[in-house]
C-alpha positions in Angstrom: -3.3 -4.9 -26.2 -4.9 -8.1 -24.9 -7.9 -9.4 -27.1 -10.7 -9.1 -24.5 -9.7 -5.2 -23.9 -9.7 -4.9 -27.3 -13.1 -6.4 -27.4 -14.7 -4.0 -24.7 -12.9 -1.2 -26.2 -15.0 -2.0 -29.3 -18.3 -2.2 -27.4 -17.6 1.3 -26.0 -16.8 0.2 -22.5 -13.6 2.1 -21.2 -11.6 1.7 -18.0 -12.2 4.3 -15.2 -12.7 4.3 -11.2 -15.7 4.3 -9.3 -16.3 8.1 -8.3 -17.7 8.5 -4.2 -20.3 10.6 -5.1 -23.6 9.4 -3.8 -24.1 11.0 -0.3 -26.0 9.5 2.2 -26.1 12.5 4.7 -25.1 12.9 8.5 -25.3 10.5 11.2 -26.3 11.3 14.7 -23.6 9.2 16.4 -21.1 9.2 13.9 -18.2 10.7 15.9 -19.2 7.9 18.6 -16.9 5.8 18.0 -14.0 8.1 17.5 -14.6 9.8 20.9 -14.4 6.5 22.3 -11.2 5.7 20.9 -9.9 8.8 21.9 -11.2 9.0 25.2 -9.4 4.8 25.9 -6.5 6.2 24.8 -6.3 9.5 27.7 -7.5 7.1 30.2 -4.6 5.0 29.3 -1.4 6.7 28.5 -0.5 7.5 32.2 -0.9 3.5 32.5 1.7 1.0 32.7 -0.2 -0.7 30.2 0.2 -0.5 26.2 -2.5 0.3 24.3 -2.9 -1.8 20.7 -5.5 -1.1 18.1 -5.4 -3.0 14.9 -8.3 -5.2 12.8 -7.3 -8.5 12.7 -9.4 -9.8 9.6 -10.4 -7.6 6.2 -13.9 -8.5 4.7 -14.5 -7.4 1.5 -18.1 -5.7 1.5 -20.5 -6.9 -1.0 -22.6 -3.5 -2.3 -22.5 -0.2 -3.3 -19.4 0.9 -1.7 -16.2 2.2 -3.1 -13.0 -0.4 -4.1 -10.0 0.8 -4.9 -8.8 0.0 -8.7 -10.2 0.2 -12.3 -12.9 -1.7 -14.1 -14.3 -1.7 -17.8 -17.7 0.1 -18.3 -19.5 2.5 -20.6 -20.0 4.8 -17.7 -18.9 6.4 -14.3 -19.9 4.4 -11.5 -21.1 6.2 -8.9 -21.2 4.4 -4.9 -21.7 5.4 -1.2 -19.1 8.2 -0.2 -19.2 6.2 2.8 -19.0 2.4 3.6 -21.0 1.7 6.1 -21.9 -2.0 7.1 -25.0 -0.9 7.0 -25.6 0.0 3.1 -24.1 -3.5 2.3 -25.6 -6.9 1.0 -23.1 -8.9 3.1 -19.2 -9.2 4.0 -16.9 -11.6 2.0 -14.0 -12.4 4.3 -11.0 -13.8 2.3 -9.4 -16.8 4.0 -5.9 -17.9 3.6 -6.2 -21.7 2.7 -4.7 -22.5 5.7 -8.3 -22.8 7.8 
């Protein structure tokens, strides 16, 4: 076991995941943007034309909002059940070196 788990271990920190548990209640247009999605995508299948969706940069949001993974701590963390950008601090967007 490496030394600095063995250290936190000691302290009484442990690993676990972050649990979605805080909830921050309904949204009046939250199906919005689904139903627009849907709705682009009837109006274009008898088309000629494809229809691509994809997100062509990941940020990394900065705030109480759920990431996948483990961490050391001496209790559950609890964060948004949703991630909203509008609960968040900011957006980190990774780069690849190459700009």
């Amino acid at each position: 076991m490496p030394v600095v788990e063995q250290l936190l271990r000691k302290h009484g920190h442990v690993r676990c995941k972050a649990q979605k548990s805080k909830a921050m209640g309904g949204h009046a247009d939250r199906d919005e943007q689904f139903e627009d999605i849907a709705r682009l995508e009837r109006e274009s299948l008898g088309s000629a034309n494809p229809m691509v969706s994809m997100e062509t940069r990941k940020g990394e949001l900065i705030g109480n909002v759920y990431r996948a993974g483990r961490l050391a701590t001496r209790g559950g963390i609890e964060t948004f059940d949703h991630d909203f950008p509008s609960l968040v601090e900011g957006v980190v967007i990774p780069t690849d070196g190459t700009t």
